[in-house]
PDB file of N, CA, C and O in Angstrom:
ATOM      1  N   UNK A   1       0.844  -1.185   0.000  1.00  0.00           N
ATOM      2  CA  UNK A   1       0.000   0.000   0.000  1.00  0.00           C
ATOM      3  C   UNK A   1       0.887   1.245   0.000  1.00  0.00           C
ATOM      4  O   UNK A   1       1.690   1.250   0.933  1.00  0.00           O
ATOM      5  N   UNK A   2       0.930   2.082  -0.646  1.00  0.00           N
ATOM      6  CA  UNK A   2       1.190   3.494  -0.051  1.00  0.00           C
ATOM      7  C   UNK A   2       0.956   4.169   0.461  1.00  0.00           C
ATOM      8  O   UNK A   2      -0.219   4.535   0.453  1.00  0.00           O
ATOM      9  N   UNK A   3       2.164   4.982   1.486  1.00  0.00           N
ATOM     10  CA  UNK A   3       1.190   5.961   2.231  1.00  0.00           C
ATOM     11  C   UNK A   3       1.961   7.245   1.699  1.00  0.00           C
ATOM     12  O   UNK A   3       3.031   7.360   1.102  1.00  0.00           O
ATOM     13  N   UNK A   4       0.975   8.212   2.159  1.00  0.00           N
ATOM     14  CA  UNK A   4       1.476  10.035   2.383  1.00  0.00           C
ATOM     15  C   UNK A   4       1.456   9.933   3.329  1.00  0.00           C
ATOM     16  O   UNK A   4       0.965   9.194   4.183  1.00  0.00           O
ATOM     17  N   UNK A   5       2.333  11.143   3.202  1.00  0.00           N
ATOM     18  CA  UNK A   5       3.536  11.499   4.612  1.00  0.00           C
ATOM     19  C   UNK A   5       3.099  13.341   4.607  1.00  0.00           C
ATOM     20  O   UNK A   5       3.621  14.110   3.800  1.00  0.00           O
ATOM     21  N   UNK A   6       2.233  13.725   5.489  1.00  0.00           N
ATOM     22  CA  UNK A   6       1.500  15.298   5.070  1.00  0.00           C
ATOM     23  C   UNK A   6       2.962  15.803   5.684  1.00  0.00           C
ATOM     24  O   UNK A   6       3.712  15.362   6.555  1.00  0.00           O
ATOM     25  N   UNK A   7       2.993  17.149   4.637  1.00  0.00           N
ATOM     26  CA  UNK A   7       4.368  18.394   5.332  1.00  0.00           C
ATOM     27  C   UNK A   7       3.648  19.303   5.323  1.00  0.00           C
ATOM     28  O   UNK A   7       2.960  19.479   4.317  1.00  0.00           O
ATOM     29  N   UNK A   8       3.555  20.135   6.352  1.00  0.00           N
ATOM     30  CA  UNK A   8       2.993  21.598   6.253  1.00  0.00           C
ATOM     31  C   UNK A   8       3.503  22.152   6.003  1.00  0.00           C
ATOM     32  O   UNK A   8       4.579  22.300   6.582  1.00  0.00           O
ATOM     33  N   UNK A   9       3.080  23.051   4.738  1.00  0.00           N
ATOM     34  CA  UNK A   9       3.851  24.387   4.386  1.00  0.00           C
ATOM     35  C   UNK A   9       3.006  25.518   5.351  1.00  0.00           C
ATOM     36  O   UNK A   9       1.837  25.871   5.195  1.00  0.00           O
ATOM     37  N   UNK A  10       4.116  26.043   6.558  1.00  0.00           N
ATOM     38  CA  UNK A  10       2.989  27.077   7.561  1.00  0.00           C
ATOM     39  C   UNK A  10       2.500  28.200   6.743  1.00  0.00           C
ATOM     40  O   UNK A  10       3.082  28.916   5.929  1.00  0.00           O
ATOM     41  N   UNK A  11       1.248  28.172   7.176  1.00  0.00           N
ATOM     42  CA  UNK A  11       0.295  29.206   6.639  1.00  0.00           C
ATOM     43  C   UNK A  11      -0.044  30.431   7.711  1.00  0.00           C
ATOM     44  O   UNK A  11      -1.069  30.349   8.388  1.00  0.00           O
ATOM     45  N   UNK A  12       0.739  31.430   7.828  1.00  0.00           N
ATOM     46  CA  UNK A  12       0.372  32.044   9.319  1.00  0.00           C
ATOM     47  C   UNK A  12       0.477  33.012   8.930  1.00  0.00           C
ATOM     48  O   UNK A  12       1.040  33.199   7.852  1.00  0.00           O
ATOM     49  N   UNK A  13      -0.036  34.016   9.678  1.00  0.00           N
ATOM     50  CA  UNK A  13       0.016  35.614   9.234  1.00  0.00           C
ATOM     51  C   UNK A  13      -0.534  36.903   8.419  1.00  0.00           C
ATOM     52  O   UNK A  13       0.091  37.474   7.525  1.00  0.00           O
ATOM     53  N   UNK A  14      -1.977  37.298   8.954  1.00  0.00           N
ATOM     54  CA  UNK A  14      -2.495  37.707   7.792  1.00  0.00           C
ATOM     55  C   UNK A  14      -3.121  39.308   8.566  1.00  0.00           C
ATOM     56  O   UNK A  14      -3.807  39.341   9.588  1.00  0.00           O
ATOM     57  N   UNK A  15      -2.683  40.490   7.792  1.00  0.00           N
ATOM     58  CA  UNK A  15      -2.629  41.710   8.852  1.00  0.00           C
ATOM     59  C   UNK A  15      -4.645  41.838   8.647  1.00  0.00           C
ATOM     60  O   UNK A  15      -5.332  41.426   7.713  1.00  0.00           O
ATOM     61  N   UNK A  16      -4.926  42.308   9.475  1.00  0.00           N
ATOM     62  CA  UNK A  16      -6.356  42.475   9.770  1.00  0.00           C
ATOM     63  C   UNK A  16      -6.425  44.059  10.850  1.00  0.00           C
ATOM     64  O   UNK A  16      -6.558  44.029  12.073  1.00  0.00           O
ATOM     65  N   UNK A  17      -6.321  45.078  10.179  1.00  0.00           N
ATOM     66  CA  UNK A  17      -6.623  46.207  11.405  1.00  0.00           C
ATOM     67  C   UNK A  17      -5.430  45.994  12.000  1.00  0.00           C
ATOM     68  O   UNK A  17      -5.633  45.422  13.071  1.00  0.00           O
ATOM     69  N   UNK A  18      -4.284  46.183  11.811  1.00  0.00           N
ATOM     70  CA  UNK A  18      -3.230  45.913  12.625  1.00  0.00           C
ATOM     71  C   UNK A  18      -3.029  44.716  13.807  1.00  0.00           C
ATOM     72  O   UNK A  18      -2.407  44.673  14.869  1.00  0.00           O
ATOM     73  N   UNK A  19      -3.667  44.009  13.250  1.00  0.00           N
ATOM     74  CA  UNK A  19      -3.360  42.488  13.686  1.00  0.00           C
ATOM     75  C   UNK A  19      -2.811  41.389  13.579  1.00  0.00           C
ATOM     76  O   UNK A  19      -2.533  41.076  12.421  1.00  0.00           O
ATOM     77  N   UNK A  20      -2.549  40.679  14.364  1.00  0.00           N
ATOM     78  CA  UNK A  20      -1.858  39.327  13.537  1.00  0.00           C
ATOM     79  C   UNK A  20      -2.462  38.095  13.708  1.00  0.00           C
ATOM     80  O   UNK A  20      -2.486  37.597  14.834  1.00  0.00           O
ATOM     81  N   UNK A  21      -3.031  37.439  12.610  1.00  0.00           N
ATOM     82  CA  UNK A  21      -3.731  36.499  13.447  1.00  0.00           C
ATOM     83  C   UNK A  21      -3.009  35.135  12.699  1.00  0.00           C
ATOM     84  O   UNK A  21      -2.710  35.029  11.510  1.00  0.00           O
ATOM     85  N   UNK A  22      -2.840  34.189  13.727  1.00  0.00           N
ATOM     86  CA  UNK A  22      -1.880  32.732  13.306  1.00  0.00           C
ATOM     87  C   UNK A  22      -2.753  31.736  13.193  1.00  0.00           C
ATOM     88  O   UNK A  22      -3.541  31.271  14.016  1.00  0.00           O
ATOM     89  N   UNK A  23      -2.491  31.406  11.888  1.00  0.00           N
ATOM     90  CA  UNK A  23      -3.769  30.223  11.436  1.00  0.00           C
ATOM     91  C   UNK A  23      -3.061  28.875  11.921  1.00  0.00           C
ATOM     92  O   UNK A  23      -1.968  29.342  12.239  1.00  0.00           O
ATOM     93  N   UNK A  24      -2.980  27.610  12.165  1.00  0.00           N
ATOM     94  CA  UNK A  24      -2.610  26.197  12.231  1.00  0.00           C
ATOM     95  C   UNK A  24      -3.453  24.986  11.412  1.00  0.00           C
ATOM     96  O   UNK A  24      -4.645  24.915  11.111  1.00  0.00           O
ATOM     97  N   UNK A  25      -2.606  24.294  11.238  1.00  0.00           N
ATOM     98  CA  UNK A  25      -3.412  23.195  10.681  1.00  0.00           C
ATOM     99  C   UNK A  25      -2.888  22.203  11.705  1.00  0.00           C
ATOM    100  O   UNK A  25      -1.664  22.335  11.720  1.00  0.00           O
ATOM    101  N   UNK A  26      -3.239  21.339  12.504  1.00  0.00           N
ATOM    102  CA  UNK A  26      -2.822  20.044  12.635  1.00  0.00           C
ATOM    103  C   UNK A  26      -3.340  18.632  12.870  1.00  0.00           C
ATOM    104  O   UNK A  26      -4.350  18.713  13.570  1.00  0.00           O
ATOM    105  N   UNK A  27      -3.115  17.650  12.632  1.00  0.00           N
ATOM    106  CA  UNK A  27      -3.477  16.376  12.512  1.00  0.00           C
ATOM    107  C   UNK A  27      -3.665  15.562  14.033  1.00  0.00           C
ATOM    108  O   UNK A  27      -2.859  15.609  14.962  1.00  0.00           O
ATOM    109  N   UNK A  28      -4.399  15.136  14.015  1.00  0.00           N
ATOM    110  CA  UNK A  28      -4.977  15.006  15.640  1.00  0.00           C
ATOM    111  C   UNK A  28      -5.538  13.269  15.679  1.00  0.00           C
ATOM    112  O   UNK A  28      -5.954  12.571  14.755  1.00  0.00           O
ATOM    113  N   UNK A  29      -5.393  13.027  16.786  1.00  0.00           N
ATOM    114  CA  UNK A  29      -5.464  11.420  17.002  1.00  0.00           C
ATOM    115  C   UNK A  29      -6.684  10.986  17.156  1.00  0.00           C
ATOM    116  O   UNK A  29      -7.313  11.729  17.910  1.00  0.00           O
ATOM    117  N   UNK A  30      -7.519   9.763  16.617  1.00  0.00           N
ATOM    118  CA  UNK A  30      -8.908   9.281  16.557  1.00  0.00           C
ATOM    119  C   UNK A  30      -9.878  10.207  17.297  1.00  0.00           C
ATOM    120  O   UNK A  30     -10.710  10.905  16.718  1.00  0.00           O
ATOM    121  N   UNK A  31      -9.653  10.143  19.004  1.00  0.00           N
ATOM    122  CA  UNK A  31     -10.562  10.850  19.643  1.00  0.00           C
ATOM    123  C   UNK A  31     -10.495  12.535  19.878  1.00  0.00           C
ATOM    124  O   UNK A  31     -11.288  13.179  20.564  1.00  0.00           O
ATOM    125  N   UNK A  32      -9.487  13.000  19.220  1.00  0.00           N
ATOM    126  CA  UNK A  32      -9.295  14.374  18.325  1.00  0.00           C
ATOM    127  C   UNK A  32      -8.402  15.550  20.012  1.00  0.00           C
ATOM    128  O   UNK A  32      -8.355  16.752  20.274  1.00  0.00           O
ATOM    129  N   UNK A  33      -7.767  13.974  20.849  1.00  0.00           N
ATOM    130  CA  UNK A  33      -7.409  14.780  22.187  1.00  0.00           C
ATOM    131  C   UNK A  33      -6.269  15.278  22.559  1.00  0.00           C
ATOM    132  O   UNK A  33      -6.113  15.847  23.639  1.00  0.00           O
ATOM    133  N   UNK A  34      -5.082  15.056  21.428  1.00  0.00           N
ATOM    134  CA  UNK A  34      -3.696  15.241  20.919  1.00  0.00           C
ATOM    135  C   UNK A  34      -3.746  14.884  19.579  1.00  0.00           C
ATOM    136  O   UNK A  34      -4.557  14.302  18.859  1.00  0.00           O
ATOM    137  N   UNK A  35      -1.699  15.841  19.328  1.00  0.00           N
ATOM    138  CA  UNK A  35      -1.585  16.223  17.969  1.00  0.00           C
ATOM    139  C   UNK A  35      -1.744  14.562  17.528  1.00  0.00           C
ATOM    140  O   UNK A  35      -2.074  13.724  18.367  1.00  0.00           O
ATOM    141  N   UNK A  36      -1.490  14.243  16.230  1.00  0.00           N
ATOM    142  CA  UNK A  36      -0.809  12.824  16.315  1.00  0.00           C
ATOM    143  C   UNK A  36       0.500  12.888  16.542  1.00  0.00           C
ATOM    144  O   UNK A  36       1.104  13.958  16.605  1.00  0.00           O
ATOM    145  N   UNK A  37       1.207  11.397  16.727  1.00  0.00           N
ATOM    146  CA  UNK A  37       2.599  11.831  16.774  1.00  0.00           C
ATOM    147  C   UNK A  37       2.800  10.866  15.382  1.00  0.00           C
ATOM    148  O   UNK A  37       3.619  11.664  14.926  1.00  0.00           O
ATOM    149  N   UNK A  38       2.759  10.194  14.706  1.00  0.00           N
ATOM    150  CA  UNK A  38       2.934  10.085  13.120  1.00  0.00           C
ATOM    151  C   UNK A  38       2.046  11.056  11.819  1.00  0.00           C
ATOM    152  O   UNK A  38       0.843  11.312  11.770  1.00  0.00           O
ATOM    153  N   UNK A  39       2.947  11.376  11.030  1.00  0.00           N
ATOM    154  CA  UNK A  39       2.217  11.789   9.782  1.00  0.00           C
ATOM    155  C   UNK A  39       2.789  10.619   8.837  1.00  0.00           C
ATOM    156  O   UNK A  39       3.913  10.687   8.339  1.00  0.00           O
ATOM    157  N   UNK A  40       2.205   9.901   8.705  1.00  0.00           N
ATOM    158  CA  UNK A  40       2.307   8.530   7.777  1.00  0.00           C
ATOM    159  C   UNK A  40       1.099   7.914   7.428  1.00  0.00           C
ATOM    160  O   UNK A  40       0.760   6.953   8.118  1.00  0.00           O
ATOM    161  N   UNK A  41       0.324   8.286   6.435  1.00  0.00           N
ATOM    162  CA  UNK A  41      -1.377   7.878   6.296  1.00  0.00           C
ATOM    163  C   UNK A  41      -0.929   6.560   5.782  1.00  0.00           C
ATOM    164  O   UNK A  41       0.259   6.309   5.579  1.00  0.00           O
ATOM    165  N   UNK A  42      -2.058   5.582   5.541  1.00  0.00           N
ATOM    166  CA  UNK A  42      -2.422   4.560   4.511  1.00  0.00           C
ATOM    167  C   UNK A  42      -3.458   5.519   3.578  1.00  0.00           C
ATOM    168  O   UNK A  42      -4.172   6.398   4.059  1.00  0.00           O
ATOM    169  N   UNK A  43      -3.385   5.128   1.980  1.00  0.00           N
ATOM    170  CA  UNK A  43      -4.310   5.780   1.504  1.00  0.00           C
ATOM    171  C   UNK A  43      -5.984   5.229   1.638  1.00  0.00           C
ATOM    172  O   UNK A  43      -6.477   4.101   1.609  1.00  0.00           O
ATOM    173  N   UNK A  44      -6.376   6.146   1.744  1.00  0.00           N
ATOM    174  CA  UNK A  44      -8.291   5.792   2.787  1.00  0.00           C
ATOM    175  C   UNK A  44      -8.259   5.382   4.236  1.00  0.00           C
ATOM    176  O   UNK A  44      -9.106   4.750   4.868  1.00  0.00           O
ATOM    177  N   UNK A  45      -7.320   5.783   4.554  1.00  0.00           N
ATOM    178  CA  UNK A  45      -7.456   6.133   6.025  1.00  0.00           C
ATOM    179  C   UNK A  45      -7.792   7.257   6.221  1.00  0.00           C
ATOM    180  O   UNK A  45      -7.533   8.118   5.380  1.00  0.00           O
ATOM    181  N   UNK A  46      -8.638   7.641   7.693  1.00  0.00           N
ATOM    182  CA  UNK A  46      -9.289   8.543   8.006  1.00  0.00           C
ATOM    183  C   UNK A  46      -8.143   9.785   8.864  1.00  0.00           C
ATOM    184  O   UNK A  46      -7.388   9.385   9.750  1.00  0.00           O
ATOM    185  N   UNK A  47      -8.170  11.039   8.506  1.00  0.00           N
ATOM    186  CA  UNK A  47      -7.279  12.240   8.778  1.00  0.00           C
ATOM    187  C   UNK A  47      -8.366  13.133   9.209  1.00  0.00           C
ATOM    188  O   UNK A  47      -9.248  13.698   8.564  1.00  0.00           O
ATOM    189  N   UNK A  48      -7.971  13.113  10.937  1.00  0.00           N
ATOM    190  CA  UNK A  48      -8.497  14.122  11.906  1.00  0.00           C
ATOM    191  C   UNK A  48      -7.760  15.496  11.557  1.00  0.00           C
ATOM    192  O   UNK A  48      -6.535  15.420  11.650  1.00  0.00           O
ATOM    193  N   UNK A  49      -8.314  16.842  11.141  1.00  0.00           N
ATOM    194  CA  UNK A  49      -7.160  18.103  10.755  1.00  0.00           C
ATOM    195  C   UNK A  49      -7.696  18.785  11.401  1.00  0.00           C
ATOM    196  O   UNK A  49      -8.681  19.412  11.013  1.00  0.00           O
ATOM    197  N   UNK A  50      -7.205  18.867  12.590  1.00  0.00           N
ATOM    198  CA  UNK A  50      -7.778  20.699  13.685  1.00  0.00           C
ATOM    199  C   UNK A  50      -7.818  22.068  12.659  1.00  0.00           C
ATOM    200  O   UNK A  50      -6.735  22.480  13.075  1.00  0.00           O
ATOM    201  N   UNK A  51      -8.050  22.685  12.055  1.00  0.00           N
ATOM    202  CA  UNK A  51      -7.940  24.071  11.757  1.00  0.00           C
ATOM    203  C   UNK A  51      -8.287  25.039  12.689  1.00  0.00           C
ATOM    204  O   UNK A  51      -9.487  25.276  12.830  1.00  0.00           O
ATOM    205  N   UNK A  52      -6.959  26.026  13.769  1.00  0.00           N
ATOM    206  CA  UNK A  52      -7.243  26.917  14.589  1.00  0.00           C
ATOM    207  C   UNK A  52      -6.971  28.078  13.786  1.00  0.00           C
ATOM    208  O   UNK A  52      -6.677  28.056  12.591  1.00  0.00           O
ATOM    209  N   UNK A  53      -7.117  29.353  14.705  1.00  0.00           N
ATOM    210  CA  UNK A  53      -6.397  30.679  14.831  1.00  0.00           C
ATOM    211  C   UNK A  53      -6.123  31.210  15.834  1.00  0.00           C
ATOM    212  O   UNK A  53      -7.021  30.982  16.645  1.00  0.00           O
ATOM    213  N   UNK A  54      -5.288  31.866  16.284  1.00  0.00           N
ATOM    214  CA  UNK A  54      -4.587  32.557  17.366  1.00  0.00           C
ATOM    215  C   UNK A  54      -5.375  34.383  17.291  1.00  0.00           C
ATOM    216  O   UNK A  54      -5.339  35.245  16.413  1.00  0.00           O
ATOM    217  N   UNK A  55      -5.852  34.349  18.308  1.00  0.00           N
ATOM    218  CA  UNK A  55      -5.790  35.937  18.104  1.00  0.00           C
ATOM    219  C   UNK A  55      -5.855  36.739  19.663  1.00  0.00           C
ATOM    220  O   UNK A  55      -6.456  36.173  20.576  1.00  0.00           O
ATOM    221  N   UNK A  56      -5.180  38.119  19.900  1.00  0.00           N
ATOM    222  CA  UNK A  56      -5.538  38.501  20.994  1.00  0.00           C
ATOM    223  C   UNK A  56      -6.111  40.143  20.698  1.00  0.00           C
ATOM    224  O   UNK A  56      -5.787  40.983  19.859  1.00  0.00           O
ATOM    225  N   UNK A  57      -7.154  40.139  21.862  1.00  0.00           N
ATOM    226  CA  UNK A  57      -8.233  41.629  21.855  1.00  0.00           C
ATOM    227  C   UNK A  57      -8.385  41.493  20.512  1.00  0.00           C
ATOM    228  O   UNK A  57      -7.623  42.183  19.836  1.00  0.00           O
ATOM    229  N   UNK A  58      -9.555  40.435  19.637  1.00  0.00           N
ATOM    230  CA  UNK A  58      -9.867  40.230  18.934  1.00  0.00           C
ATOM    231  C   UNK A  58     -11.016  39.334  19.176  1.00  0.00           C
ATOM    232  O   UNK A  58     -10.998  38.330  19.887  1.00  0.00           O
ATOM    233  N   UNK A  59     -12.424  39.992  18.237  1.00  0.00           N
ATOM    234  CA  UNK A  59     -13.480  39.073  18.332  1.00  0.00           C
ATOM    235  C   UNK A  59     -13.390  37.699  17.947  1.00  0.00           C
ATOM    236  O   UNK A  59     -12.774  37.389  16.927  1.00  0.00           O
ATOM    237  N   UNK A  60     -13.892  36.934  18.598  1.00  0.00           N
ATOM    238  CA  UNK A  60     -13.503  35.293  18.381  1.00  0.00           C
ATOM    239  C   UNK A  60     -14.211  35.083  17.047  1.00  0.00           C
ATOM    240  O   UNK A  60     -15.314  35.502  16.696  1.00  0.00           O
ATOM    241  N   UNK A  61     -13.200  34.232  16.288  1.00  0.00           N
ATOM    242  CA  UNK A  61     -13.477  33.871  14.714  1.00  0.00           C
ATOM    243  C   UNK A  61     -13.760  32.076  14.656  1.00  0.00           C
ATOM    244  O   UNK A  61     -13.575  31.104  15.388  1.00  0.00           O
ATOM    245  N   UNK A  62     -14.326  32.377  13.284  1.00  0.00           N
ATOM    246  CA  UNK A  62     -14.798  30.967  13.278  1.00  0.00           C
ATOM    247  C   UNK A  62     -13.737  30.515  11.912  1.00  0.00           C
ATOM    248  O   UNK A  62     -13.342  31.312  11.062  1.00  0.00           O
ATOM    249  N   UNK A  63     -13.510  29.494  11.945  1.00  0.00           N
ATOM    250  CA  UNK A  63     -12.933  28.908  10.358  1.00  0.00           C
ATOM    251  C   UNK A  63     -13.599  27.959   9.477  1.00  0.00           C
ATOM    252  O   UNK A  63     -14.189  26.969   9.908  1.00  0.00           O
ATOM    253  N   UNK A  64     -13.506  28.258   8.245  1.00  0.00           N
ATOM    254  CA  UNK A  64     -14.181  27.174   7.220  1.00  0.00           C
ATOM    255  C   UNK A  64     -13.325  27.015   6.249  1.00  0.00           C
ATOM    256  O   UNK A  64     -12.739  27.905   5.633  1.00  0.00           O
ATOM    257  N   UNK A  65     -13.249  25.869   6.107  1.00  0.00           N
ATOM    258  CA  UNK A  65     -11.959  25.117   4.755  1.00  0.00           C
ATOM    259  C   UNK A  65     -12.554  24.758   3.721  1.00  0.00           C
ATOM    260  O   UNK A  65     -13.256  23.749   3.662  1.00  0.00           O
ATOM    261  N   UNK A  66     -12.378  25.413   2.938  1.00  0.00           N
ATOM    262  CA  UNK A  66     -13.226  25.105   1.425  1.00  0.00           C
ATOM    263  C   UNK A  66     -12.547  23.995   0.914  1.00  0.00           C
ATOM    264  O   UNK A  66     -13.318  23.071   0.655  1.00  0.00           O
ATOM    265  N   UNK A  67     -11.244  23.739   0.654  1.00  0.00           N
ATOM    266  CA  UNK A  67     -10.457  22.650   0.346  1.00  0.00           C
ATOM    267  C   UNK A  67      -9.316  22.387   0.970  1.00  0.00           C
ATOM    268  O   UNK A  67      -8.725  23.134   1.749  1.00  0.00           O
ATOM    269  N   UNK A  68      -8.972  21.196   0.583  1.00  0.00           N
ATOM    270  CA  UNK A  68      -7.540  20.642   1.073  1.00  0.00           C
ATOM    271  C   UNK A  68      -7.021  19.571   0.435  1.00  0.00           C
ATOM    272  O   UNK A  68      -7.810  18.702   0.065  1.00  0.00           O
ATOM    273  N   UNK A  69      -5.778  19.433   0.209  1.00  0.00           N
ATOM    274  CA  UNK A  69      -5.410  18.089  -0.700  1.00  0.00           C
ATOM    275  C   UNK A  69      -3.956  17.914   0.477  1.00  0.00           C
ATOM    276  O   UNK A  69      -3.617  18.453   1.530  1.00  0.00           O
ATOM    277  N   UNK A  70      -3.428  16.883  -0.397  1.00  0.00           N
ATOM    278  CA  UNK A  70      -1.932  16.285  -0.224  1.00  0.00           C
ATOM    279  C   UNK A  70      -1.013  15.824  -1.614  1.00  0.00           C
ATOM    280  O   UNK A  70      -1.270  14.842  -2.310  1.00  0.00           O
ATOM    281  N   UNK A  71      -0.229  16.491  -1.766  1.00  0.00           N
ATOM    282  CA  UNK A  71       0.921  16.013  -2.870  1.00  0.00           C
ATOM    283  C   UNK A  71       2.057  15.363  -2.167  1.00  0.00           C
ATOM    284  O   UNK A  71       2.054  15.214  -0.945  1.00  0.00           O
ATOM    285  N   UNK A  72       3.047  14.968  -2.952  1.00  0.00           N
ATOM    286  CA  UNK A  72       4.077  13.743  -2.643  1.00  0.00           C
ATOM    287  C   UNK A  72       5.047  14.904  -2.159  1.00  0.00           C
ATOM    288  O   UNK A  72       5.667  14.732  -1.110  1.00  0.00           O
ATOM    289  N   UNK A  73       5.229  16.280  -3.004  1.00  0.00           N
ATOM    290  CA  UNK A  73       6.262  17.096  -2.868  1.00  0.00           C
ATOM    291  C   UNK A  73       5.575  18.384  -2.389  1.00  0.00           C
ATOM    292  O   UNK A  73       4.407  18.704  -2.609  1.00  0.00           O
ATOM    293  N   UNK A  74       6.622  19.157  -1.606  1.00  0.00           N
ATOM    294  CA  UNK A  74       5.362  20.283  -1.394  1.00  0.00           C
ATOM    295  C   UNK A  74       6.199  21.807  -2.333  1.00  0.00           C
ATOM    296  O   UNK A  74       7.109  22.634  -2.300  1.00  0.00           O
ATOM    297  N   UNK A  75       4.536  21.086  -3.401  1.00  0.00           N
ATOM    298  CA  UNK A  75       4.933  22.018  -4.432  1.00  0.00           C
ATOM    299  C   UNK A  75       3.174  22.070  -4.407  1.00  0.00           C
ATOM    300  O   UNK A  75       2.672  20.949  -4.327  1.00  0.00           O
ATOM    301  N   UNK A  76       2.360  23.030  -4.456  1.00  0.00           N
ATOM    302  CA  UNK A  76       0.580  22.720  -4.936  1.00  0.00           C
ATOM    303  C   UNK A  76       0.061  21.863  -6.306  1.00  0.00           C
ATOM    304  O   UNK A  76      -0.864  21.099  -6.581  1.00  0.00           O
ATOM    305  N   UNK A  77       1.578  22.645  -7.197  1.00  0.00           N
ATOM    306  CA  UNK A  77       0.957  22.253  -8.297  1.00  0.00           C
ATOM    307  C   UNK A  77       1.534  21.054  -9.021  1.00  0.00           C
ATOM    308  O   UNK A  77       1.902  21.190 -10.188  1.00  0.00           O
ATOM    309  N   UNK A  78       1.632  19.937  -8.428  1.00  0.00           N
ATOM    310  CA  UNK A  78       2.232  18.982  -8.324  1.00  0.00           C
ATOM    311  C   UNK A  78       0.780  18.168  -8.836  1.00  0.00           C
ATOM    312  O   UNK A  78      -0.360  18.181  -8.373  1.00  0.00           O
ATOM    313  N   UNK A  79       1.427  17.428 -10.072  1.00  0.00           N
ATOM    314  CA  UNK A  79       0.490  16.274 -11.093  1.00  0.00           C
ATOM    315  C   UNK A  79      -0.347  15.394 -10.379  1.00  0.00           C
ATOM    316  O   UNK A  79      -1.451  14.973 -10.727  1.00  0.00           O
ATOM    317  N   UNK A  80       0.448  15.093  -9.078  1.00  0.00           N
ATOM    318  CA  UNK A  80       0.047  14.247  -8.205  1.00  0.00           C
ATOM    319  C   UNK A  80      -0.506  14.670  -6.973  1.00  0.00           C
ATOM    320  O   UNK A  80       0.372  14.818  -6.122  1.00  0.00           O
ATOM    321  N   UNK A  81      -1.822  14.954  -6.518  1.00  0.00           N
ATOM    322  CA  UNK A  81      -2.736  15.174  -5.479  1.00  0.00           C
ATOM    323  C   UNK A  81      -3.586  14.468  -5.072  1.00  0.00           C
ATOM    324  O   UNK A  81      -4.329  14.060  -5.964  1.00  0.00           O
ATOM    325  N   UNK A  82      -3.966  13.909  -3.435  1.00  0.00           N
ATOM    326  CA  UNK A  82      -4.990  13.598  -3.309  1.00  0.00           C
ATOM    327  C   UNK A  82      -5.793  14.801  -2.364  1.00  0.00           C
ATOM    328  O   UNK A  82      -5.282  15.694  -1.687  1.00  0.00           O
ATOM    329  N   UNK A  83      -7.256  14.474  -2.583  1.00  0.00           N
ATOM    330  CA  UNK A  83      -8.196  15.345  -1.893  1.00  0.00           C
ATOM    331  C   UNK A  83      -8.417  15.054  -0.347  1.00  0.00           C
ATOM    332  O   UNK A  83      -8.638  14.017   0.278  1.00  0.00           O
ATOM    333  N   UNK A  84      -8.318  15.941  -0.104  1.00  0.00           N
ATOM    334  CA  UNK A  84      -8.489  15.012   1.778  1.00  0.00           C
ATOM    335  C   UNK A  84     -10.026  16.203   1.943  1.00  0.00           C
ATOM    336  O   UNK A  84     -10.933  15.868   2.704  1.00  0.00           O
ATOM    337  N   UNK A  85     -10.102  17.293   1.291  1.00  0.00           N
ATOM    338  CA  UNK A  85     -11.588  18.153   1.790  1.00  0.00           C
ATOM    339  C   UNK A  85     -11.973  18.385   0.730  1.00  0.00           C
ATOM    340  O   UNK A  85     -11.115  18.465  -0.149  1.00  0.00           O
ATOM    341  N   UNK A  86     -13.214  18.565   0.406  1.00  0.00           N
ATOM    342  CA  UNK A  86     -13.821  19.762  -0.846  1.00  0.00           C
ATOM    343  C   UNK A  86     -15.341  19.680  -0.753  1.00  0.00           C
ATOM    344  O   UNK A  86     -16.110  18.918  -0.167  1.00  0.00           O
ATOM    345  N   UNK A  87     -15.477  20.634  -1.462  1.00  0.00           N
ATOM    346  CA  UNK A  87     -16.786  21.217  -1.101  1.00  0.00           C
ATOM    347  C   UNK A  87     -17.217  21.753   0.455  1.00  0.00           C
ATOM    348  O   UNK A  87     -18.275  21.535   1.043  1.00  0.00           O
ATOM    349  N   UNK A  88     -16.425  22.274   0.768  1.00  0.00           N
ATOM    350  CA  UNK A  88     -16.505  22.902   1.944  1.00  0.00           C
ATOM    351  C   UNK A  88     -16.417  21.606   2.807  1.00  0.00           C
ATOM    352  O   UNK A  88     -17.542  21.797   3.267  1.00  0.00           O
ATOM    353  N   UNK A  89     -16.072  20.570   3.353  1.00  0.00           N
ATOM    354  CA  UNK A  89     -16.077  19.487   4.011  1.00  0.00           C
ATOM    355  C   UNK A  89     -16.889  18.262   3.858  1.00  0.00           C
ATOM    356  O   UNK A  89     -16.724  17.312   4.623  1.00  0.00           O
TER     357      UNK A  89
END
């Protein structure tokens, strides 16, 4: 079988009103109560992905992931992708 091996390219930092707010992605274990400690999928195995943000003296935000994939290399536009989200979840 093969597996993917997810790399995050960090996605953090986006000015808002002189703000900074730090986005995360991370991969979280069955009952969603820690990070995982492997990134080594089987393909059709199931991938728990926290999506937070960090913010301070800032109204609390909500997040929505329109998509998400995985390539072999972390390049986006790489021939080779699988879908892990779409259509909004």
């Amino acid at each position: 079988a093969m597996a993917i091996k997810p790399t995050w390219i960090p996605f953090s930092s986006a000015k808002v009103m002189q703000q900074q707010l730090s986005f995360t992605l991370r991969l979280m274990t069955d009952d969603w109560s820690v990070a995982r400690p492997s990134t080594v999928y089987q393909l059709g195995q199931t991938l728990n992905v926290e999506a937070s943000v960090q913010t301070v003296n800032h109204v609390p935000l909500r997040i929505f992931v329109v998509s998400c994939f995985a390539t072999p290399v972390p390049d986006r536009n790489s021939p080779l992708s699988y879908q892990i989200i779409s259509n909004s979840g």
